[in-house]
PAVEX-973268 format. One record per residue: x, y, z of N, C-alpha, C in turn. Coordinates in steps of 0.001 Angstrom, whole numbers, padded with zeros to 6 digits, always signed. Example, Ala and Ser with C-alpha at 12.3 -4.5 7.8 and 13.67 -1.06 7.14 Angstrom:
<recs>
+013190-005690+007800+012300-004500+007800+013200-003300+007800+012850-002250+007080+013670-001060+007140+012900+000030+007870
</recs>
This chain:
<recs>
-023569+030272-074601-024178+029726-075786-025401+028917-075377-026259+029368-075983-027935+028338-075913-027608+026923-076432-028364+026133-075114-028497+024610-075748-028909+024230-076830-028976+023246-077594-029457+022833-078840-030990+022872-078396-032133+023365-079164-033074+023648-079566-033938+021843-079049-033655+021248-079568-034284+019777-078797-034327+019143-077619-033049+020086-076680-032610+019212-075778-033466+020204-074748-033587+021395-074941-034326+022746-074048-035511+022499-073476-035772+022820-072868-037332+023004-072619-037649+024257-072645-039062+024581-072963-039529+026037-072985-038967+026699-071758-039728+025888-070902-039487+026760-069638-038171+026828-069004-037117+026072-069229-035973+026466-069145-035233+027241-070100-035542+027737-071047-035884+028601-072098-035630+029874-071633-036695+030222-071036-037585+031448-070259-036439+031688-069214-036120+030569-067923-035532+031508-067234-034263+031380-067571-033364+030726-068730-032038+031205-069040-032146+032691-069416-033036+032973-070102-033203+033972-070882-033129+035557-070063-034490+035292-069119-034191+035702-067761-033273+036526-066878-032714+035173-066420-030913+035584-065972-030280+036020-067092-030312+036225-067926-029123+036724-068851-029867+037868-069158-031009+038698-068827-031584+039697-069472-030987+040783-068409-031290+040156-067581-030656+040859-065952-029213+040730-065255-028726+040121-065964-026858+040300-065856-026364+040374-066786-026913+041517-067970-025800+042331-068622-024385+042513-068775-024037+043598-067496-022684+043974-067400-022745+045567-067085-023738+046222-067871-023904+047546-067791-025046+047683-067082-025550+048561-066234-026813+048461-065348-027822+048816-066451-027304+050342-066700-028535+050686-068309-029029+049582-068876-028626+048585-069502-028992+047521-070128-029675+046404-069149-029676+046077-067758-029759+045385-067054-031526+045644-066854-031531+046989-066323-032810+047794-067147-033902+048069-067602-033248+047895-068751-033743+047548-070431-034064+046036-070582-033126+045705-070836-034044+044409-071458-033709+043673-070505-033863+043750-068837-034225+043073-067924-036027+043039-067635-036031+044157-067871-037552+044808-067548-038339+044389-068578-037791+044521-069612-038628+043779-071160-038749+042602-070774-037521+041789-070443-038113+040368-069951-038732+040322-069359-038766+040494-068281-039639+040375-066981-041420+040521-067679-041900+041279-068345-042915+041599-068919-043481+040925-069928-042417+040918-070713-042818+040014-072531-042301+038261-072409-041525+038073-071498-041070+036809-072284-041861+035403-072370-042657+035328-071354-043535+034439-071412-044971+034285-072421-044951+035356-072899-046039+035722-074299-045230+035902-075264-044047+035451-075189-042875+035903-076689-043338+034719-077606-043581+034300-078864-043338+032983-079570-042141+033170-079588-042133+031458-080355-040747+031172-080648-039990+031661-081236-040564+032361-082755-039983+033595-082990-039278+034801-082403-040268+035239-081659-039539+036489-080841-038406+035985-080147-038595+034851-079119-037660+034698-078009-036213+034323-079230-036370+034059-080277-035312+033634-081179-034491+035033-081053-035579+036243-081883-035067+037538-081814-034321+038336-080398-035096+038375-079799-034788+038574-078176-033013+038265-077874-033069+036517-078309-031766+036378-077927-030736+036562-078986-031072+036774-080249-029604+037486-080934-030101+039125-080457-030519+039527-080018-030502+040959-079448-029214+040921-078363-029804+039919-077610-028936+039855-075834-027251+039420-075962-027075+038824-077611-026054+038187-078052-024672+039513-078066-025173+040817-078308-024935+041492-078603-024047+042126-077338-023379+043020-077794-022511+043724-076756-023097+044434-076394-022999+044846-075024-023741+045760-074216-023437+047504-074537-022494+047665-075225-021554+048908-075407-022173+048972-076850-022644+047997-077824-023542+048266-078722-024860+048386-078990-025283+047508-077961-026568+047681-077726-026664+049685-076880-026490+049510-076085-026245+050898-075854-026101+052139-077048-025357+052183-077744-025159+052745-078601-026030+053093-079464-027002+051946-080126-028002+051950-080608-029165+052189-079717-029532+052123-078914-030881+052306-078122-030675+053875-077902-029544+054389-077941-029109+056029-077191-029093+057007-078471-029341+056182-080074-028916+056591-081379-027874+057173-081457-026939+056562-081099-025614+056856-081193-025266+056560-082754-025187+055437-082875-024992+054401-084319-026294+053951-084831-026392+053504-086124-027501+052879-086057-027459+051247-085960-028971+050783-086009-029387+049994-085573-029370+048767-086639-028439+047238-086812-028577+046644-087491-030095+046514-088021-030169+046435-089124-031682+046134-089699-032308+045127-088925-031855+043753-088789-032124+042493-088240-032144+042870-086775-032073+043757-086046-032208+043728-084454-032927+044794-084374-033128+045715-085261-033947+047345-085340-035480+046633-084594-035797+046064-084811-037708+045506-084898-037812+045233-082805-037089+044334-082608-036731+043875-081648-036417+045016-080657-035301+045992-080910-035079+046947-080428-035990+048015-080318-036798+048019-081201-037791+048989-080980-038862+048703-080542-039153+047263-079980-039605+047151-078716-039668+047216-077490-038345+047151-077503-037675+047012-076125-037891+048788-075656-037721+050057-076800-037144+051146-076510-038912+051445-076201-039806+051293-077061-040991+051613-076540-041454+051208-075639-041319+049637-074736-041255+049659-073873-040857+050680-072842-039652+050747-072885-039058+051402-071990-039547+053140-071801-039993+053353-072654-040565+054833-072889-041741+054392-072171-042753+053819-072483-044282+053338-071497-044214+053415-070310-042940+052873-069367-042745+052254-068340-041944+053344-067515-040964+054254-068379-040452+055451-067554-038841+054662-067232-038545+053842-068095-036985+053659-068290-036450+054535-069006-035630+055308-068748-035116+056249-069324-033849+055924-070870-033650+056513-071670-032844+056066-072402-032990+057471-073229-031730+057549-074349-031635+058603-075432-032134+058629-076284-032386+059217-077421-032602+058668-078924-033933+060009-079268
</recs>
């Protein structure tokens, strides 16, 4: 669970965010929006990095699911996700859909 919003600092922000983009659980995902981090998060506003992390909140077995169009994509994480997937298409991360 993220610290309260006052007590944070940006930049500790960034690399919680970070480490948790890159220890997943599933490598596919490790990836994905390890590699998105690594790239976007320091140009994310506060907005995004908000989005970002109810993305990461998510189960890895769903996130999966949706990035592979297995299921679809909550409305509220679709925007987010379809950054991450175009990313990953630019960059030569492989994924389904």
């Amino acid at each position: 669970m993220s610290a309260p919003a006052s007590t944070e600092t940006h930049e500790h922000r960034l690399k919680r965010l970070k480490i948790r983009a890159w220890r997943r659980g599933i490598k596919e995902m490790d990836l994905l929006i390890g590699g998105y981090a690594d790239a976007h998060l320091a140009l994310m506003t506060p907005q995004e990095l908000d989005d970002f992390e109810m993305l990461m909140s998510e189960h890895d077995q769903d996130l999966l699911a949706w990035a592979t169009g297995q299921h679809a994509v909550p409305a509220e994480l679709k925007p987010t996700l379809d950054l991450l997937l175009a990313f990953a298409d630019k960059t030569g991360v492989a994924h389904g859909g």
